[in-house]
C-alpha positions as CSV (number, residue, x, y, z in Angstrom):
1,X,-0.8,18.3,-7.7
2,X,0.0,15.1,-9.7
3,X,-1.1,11.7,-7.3
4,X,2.7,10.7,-7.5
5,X,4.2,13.9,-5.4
6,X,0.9,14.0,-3.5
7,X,1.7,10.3,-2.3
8,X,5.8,11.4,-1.8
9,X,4.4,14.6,0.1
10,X,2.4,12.7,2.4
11,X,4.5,9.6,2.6
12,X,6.9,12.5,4.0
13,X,4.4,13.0,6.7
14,X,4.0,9.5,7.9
15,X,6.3,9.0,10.6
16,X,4.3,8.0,14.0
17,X,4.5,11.9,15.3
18,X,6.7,13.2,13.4
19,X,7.2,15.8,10.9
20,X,9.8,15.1,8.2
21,X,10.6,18.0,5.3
22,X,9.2,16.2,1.8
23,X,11.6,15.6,0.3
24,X,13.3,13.1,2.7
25,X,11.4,10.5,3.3
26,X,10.3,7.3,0.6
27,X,8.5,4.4,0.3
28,X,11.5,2.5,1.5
29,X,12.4,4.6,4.1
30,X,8.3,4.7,5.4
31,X,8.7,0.5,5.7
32,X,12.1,1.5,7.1
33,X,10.7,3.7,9.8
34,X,7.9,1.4,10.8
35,X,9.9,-1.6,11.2
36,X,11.5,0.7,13.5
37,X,8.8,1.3,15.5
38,X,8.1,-2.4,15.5
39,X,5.8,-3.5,12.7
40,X,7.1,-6.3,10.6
41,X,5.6,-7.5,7.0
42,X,5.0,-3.9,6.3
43,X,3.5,-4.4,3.1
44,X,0.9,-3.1,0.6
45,X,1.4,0.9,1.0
46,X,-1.1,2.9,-0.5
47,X,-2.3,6.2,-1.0
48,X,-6.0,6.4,0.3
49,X,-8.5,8.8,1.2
50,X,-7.7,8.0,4.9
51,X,-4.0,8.9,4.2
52,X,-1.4,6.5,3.7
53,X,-2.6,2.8,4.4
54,X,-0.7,-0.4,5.1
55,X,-0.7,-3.9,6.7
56,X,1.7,-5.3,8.6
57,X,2.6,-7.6,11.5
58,X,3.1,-6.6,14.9
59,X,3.6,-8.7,18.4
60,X,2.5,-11.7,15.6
61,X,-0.6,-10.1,15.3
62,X,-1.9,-8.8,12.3
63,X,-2.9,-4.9,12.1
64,X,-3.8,-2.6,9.4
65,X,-2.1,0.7,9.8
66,X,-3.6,4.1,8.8
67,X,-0.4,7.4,8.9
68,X,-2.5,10.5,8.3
69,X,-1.1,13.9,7.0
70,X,0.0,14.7,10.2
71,X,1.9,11.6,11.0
72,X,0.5,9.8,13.1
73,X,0.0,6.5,13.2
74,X,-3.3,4.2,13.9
75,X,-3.6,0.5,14.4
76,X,-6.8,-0.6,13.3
77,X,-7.0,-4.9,13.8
């Protein structure tokens, strides 16, 4: 699988528990979905071993966010 649909695939994942078909969900619509859920300054999305990794504000603090293939979503500070 080329890294670009393998980053789409499991950017589709990366909701905070919940599944989302592929196809539907972006890089824009990731940011989108964790300002949501209260992050702001979502910035610096990547593809990683880990899963999909970002950093981000929340409650003014700092955080670094990890979304495995599953979803979910980890605050590491």
């Amino acid at each position: 699988m080329q890294k670009p649909k393998l980053c789409q695939l499991i950017l589709a994942f990366a909701i905070a528990g919940t599944v989302v078909p592929a196809h539907a969900l972006t890089q824009d619509e990731l940011v989108a979905k964790l300002q949501a859920a209260g992050y702001a300054e979502v910035r610096d999305v990547k593809s990683t071993a880990e899963g999909i990794t970002a950093k981000a504000m929340k409650n003014g603090k700092p955080v670094r966010l990890v979304i495995d293939s599953s979803g979910q979503v980890k605050e590491q500070h």
